[in-house]
Every structure is written in structure tokens, then in C-alpha cells.
C-alpha positions as a Markdown table, in Angstrom:
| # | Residue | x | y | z |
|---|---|---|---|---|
| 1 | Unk | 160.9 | -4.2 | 5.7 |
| 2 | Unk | 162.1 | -4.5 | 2.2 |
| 3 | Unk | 164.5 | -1.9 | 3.1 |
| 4 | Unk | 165.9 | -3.6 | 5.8 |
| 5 | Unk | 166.1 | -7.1 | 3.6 |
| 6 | Unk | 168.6 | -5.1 | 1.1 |
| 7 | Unk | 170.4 | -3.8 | 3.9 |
| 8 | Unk | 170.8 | -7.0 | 5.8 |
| 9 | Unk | 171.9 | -9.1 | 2.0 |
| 10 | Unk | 174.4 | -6.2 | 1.0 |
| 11 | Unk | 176.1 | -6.5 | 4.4 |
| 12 | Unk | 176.3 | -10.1 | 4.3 |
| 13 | Unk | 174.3 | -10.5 | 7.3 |
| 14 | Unk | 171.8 | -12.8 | 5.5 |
| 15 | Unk | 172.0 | -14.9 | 2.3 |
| 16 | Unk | 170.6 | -14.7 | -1.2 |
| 17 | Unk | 168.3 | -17.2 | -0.7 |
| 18 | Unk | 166.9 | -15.3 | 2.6 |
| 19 | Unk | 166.9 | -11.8 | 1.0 |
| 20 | Unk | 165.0 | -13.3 | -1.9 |
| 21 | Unk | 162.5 | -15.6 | 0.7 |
| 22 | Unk | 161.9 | -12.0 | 3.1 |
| 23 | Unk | 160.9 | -10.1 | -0.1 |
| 24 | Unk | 158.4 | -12.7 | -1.8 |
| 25 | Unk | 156.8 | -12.7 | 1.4 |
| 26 | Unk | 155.7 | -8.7 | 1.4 |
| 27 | Unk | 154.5 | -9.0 | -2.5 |
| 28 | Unk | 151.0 | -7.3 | -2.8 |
| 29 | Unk | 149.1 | -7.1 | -5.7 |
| 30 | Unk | 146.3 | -4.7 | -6.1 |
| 31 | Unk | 143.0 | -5.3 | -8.1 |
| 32 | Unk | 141.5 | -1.9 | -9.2 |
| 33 | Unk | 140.2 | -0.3 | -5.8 |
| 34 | Unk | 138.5 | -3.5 | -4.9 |
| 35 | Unk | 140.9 | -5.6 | -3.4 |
| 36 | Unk | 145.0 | -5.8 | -2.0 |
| 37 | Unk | 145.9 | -9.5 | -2.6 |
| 38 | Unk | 148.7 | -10.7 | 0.0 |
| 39 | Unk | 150.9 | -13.1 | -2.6 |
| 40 | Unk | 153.7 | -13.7 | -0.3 |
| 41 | Unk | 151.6 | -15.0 | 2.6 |
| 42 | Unk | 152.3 | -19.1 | 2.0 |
| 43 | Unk | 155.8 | -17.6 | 2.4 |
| 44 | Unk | 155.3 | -16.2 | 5.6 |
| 45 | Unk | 153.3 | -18.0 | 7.4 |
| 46 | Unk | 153.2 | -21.2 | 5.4 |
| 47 | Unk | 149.3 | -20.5 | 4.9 |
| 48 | Unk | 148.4 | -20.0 | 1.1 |
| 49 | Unk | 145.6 | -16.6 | 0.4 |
| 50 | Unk | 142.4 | -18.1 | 0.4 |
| 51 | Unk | 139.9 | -16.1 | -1.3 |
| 52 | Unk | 136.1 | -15.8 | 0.5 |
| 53 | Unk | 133.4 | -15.9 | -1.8 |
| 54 | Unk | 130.7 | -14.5 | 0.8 |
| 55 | Unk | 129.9 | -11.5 | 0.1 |
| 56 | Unk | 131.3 | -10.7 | -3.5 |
| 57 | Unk | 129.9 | -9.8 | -6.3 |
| 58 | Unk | 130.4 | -12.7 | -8.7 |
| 59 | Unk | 132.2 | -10.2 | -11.2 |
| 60 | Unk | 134.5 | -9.1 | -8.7 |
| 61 | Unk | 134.9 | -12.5 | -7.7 |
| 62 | Unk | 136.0 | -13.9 | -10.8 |
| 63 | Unk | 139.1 | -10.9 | -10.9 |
| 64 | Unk | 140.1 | -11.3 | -7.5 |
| 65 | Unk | 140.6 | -15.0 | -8.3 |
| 66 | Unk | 141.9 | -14.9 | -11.7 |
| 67 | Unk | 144.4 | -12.8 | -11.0 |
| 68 | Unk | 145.6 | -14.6 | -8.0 |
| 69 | Unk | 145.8 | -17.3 | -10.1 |
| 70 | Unk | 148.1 | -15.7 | -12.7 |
| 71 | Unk | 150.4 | -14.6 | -10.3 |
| 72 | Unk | 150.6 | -17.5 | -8.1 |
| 73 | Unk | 149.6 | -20.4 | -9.9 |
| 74 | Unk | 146.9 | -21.6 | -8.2 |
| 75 | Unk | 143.8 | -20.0 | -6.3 |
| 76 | Unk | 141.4 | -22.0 | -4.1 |
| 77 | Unk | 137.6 | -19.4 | -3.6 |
| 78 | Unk | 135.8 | -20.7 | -0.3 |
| 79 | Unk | 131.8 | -20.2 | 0.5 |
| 80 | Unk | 131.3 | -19.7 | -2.9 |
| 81 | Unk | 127.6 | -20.1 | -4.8 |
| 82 | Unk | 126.8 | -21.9 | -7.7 |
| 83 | Unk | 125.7 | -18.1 | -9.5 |
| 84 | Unk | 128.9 | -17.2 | -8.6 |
| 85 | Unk | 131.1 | -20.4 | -10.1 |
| 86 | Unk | 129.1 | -19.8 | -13.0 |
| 87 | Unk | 130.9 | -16.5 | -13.6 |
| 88 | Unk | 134.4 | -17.8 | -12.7 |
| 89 | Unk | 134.1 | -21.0 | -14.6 |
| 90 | Unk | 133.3 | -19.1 | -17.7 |
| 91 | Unk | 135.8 | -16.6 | -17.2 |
| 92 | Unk | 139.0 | -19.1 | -16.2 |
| 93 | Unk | 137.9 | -21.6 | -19.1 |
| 94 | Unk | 138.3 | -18.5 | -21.4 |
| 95 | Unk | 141.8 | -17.5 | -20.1 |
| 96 | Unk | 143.0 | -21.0 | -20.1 |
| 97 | Unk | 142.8 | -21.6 | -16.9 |
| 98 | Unk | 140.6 | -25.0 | -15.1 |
| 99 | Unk | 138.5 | -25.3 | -12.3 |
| 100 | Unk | 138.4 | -28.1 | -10.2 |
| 101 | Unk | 134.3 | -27.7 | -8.2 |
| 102 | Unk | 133.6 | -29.2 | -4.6 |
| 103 | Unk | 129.8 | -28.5 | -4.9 |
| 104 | Unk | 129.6 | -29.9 | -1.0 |
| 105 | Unk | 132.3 | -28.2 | 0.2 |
| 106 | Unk | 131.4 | -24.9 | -1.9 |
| 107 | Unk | 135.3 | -24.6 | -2.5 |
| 108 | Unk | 136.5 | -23.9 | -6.2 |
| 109 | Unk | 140.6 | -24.2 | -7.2 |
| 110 | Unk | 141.8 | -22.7 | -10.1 |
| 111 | Unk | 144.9 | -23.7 | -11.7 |
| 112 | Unk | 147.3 | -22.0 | -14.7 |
| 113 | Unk | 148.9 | -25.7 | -14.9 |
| 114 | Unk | 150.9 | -25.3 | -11.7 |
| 115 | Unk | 150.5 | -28.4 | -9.4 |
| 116 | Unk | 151.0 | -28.4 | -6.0 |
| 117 | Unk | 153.9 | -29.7 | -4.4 |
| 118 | Unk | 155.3 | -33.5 | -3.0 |
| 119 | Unk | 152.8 | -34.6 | 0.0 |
| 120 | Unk | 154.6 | -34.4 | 3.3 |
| 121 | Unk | 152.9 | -35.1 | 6.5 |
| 122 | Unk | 149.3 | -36.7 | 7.0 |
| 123 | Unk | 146.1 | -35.5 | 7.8 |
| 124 | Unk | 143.0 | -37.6 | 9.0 |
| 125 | Unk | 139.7 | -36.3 | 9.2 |
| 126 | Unk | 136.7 | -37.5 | 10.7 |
| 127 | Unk | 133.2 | -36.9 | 10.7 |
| 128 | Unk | 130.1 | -37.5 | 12.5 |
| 129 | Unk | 127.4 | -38.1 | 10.2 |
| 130 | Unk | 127.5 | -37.4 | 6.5 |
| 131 | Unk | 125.6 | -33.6 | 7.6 |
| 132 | Unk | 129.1 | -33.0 | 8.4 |
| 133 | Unk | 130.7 | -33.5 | 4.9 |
| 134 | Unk | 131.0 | -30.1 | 3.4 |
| 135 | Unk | 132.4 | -28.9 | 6.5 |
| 136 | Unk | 134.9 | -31.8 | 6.6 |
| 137 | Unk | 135.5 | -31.6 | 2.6 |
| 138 | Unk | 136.4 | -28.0 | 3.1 |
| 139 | Unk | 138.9 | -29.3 | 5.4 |
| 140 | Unk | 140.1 | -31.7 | 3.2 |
| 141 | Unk | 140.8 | -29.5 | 0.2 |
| 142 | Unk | 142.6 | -27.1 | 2.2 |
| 143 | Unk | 144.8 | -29.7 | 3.7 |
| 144 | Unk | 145.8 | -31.2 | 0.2 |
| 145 | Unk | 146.7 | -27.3 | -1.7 |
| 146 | Unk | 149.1 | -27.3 | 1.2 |
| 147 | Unk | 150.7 | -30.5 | 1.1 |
| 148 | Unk | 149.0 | -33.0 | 2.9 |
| 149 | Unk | 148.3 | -36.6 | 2.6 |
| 150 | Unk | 144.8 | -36.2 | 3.4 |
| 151 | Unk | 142.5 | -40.2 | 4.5 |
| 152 | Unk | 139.1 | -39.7 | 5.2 |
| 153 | Unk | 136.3 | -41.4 | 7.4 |
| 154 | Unk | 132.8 | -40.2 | 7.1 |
| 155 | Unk | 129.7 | -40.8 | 9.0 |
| 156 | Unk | 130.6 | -42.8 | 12.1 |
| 157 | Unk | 129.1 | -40.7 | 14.7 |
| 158 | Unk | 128.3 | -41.4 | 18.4 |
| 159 | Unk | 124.5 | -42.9 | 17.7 |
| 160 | Unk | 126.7 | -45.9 | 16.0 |
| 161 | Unk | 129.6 | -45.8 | 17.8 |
| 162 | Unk | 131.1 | -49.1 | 17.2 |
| 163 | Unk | 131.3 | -47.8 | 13.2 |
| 164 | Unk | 134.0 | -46.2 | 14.7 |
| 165 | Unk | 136.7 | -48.4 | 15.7 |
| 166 | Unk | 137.3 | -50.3 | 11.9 |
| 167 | Unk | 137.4 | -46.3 | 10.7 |
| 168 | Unk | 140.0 | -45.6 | 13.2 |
| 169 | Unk | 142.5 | -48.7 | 12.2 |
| 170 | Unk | 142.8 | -47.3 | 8.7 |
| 171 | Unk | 143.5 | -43.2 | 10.0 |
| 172 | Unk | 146.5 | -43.9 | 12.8 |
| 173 | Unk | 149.5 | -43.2 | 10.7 |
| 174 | Unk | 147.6 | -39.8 | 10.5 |
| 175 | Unk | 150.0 | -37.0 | 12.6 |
| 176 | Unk | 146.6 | -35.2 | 13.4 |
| 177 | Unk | 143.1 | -35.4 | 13.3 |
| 178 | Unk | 140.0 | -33.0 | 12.4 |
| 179 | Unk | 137.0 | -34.5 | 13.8 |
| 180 | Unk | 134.0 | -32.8 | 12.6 |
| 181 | Unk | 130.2 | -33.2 | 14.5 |
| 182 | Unk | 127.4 | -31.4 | 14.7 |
| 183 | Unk | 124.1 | -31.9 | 16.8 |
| 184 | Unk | 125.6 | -32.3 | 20.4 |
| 185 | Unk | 128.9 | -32.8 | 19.2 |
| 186 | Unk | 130.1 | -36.0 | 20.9 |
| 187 | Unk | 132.4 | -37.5 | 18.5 |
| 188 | Unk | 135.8 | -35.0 | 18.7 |
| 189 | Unk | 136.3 | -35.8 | 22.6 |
| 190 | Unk | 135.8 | -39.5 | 22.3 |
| 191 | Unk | 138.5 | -39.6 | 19.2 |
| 192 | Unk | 140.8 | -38.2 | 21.6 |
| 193 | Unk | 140.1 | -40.2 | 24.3 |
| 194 | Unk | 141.7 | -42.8 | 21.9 |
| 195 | Unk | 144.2 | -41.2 | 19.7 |
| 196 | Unk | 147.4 | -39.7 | 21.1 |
| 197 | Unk | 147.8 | -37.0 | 18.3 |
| 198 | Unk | 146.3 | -33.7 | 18.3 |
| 199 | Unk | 142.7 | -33.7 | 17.9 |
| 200 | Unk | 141.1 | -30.5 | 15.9 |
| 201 | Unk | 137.2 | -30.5 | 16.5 |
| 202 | Unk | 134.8 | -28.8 | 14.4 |
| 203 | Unk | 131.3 | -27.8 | 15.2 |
| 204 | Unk | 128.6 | -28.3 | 12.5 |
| 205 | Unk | 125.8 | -26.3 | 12.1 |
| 206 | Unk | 123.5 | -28.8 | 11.9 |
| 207 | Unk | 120.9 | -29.8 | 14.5 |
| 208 | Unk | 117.9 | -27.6 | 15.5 |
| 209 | Unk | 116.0 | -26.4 | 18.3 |
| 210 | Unk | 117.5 | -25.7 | 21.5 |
| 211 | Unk | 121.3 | -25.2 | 21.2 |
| 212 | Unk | 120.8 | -25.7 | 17.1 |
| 213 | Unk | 122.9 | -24.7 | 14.3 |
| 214 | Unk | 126.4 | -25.9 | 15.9 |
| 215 | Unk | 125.8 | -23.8 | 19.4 |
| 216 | Unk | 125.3 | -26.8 | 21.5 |
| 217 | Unk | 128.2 | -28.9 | 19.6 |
| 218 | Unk | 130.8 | -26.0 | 20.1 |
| 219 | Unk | 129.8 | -25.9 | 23.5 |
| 220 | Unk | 130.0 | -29.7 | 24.0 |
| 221 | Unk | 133.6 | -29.8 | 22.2 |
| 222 | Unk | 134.9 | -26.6 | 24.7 |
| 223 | Unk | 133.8 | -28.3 | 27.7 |
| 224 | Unk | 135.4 | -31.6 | 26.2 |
| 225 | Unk | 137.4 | -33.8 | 29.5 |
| 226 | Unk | 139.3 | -35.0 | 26.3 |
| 227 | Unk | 142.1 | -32.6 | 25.2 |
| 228 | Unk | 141.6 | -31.1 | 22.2 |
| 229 | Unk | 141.6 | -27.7 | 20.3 |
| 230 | Unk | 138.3 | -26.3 | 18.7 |
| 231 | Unk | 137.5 | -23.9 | 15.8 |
| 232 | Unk | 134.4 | -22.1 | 15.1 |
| 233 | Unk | 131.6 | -23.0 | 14.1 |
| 234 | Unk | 131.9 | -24.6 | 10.3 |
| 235 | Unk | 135.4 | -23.5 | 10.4 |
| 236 | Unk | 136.5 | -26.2 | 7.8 |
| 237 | Unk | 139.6 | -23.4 | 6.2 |
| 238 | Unk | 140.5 | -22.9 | 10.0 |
| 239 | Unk | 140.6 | -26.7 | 10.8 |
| 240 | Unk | 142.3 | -27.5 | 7.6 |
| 241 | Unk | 145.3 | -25.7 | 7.6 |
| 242 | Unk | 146.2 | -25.8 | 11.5 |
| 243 | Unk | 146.3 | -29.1 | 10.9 |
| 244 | Unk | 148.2 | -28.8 | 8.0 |
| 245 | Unk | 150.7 | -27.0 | 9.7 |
| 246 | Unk | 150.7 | -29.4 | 13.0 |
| 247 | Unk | 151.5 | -32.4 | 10.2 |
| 248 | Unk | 154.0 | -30.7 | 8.6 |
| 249 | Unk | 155.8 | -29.6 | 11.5 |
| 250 | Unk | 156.2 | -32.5 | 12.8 |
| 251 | Unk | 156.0 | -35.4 | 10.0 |
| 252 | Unk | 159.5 | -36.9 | 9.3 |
| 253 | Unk | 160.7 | -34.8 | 6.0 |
């Protein structure tokens, strides 16, 4: 592919600006023998690398994300611990870098100084009781590294429905909505029965017994009269930038 991107720029069948856009999209950097980091995916798919803490050792962690954040600027770590921050806190502060900590939403961004970029299109996100705030702070932080107004309305479920309308009047200038519920996950099909933007629901793992941990709210949602589109289970990265890209796409530049 970088072959062909030459090619195409030195027989004027593309410009400068092209070449140079195809080629920043295929950089890869490699970390030791641990880890291929895709730079120039905002690039091509308008989705920034997000880096998963699950499963990492904090040390490896903490170089993955550093040097993602040298190269790029910025570096958001998802589903990370607090053992884990601890490492990469200490590590950034010592290379000058900062660290901004959503303990709820276990989501760290790390920064060289570079800021992200003028806010274009708006996001509104909604959540059924404040159970569902990490999930929907995930969201939120996601949303906002790519460019997103982001306003907010927490806790005003189905079992208090009428908390729901004032929330609404302040969100409608949003161009789409992640609605995030847990339990039997009622609140994502009646926002769309009342909204006419794209509605993004998002099971929570809370709830218990029967159907528990977000299996009967994903159900719920995919059996939803309403029409709207539904991640996984705690999916708050997924939610956050599909709707990010929805707003984006079709906000007025």
C-alpha cells in the first residue's frame, strides 16, 4: 500500500496532501516483542488506538502507553486498575508527561501537551441509574478525545420515569444519543420512542439473579419495538465512538 501511494503521487493521480494522509494511516510502531501499535488508525478510520488495560502487566502497560503518547500526542488506557495507574502515573509524571484519572470509568488519558481538536458535532448520553455511570463515563471520555461536545443526564431511569422528560429538554440539540441501562434495561427503547436521532443503547452489568449482569438488559434492548442499535454488554469505548462518528458525520461543519 505505501508502494502504490508513491506510485499514484508521482504520476499525478493523487495529491500531496492524499499521498501524505494514505501513508500516516499505515504507520506502525513496534514495542519490543510485546506489542505493534497502529498510529495511523484515527487517520483511517477516524477512530483513535485505544489501548486495553485488561490483561497487561502494569509494566508493559505503562510502555505501550507511553510510547503511544510520544508519538501521537495523546493516549487514552481503558479497563485499567488502580495497581496498574499507579505504574503509569509514576512513569508519565517522570517523562513529563500528565495523566488525567476517571476512577469510575477506569479510563486514564495521557497527554505530551497536545490538546485535542475544535468540538464539532454533539453527543448526549443517558443513563439509567447512577450503576450505569462508569459505563456511560467511558462513553463520555471517548466521545470528547474525538471531538465531541459531549451533555450528560444521569440517573433517570424507568422506576422514576417522569425524571426523564426535564433531562430530555436540555440533550435535544444532541445529533445522537447513548442511553445506557442496566437491570431489565427499559430506558434506551423509550428514549427512542421520543427522540428522532439515532439512539445507541448500552447494557449494564448490573442487576442479579435471573438474566443478571446485563444478560436480561441486552436482551430487552435487542428485542426493543423502538429502533435503535445495541453494543455489548458494558461496551462504553464501542458506544462512544460510533456515536462519535454518527455526530460528526452529520453535524453541520
Amino acid at each position: 500500500m505505501l508502494r502504490d501511494a508513491l506510485l499514484r503521487f508521482r504520476n499525478g493521480e493523487i495529491s500531496l496532501e492524499e499521498a501524505s494522509r494514505l501513508i500516516e494511516g499505515l504507520r506502525i510502531e513496534t514495542v519490543g516483542d510485546i506489542a505493534q501499535l497502529d498510529l495511523g488508525r484515527a487517520v483511517r478510520c477516524g477512530i483513535p488506538e485505544v489501548v486495553l488495560g485488561e490483561g497487561k502487566e502494569a509494566d508493559q502497560l505503562a510502555e505501550i502507553a507511553i510510547r503511544y503518547t510520544r508519538e501521537t500526542g495523546r493516549c487514552v488506557v481503558t479497563r485499567i486498575s488502580p495497581a496498574q495507574y499507579d505504574v503509569l502515573e509514576e512513569r508519565a509524571r517522570a517523562q513529563g508527561l500528565t495523566t488525567q484519572y476517571n476512577k469510575a470509568a477506569r479510563v486514564v488519558v495521557l497527554s505530551s501537551g497536545v490538546l485535542t481538536g475544535p468540538k464539532h458535532g454533539i453527543v448526549g448520553i443517558i443513563t439509567a441509574g447512577t450503576s450505569d455511570i462508569g459505563v456511560a463515563e467511558e462513553a463520555r471520555i471517548i466521545a470528547e478525545e474525538m471531538g465531541c461536545e459531549v451533555k450528560t443526564a444521569y440517573d433517570v431511569g424507568a422506576a422514576g420515569i417522569h425524571r426523564l422528560f426535564p433531562a430530555l429538554r436540555d440533550l435535544l440539540d444532541a445529533h445522537v444519543f447513548i442511553v445506557a441501562a442496566g437491570r431489565e434495561g427499559t430506558l434506551p427503547a423509550v428514549v427512542a420512542g421520543l427522540v428522532d436521532r439515532p439512539v445507541i443503547g448500552v447494557p449494564v452489568s448490573s442487576g442479579y439473579g435471573y438474566m443478571g449482569a446485563g444478560r436480561a438488559a441486552l436482551a430487552s434492548m435487542l428485542q426493543s419495538c423502538s429502533v435503535l442499535v445495541v453494543v455489548n454488554i458494558d461496551a462504553g469505548f464501542t458506544a462512544g465512538a460510533f456515536a462519535a462518528r454518527i455526530a460528526q458525520m452529520v453535524a453541520p461543519e
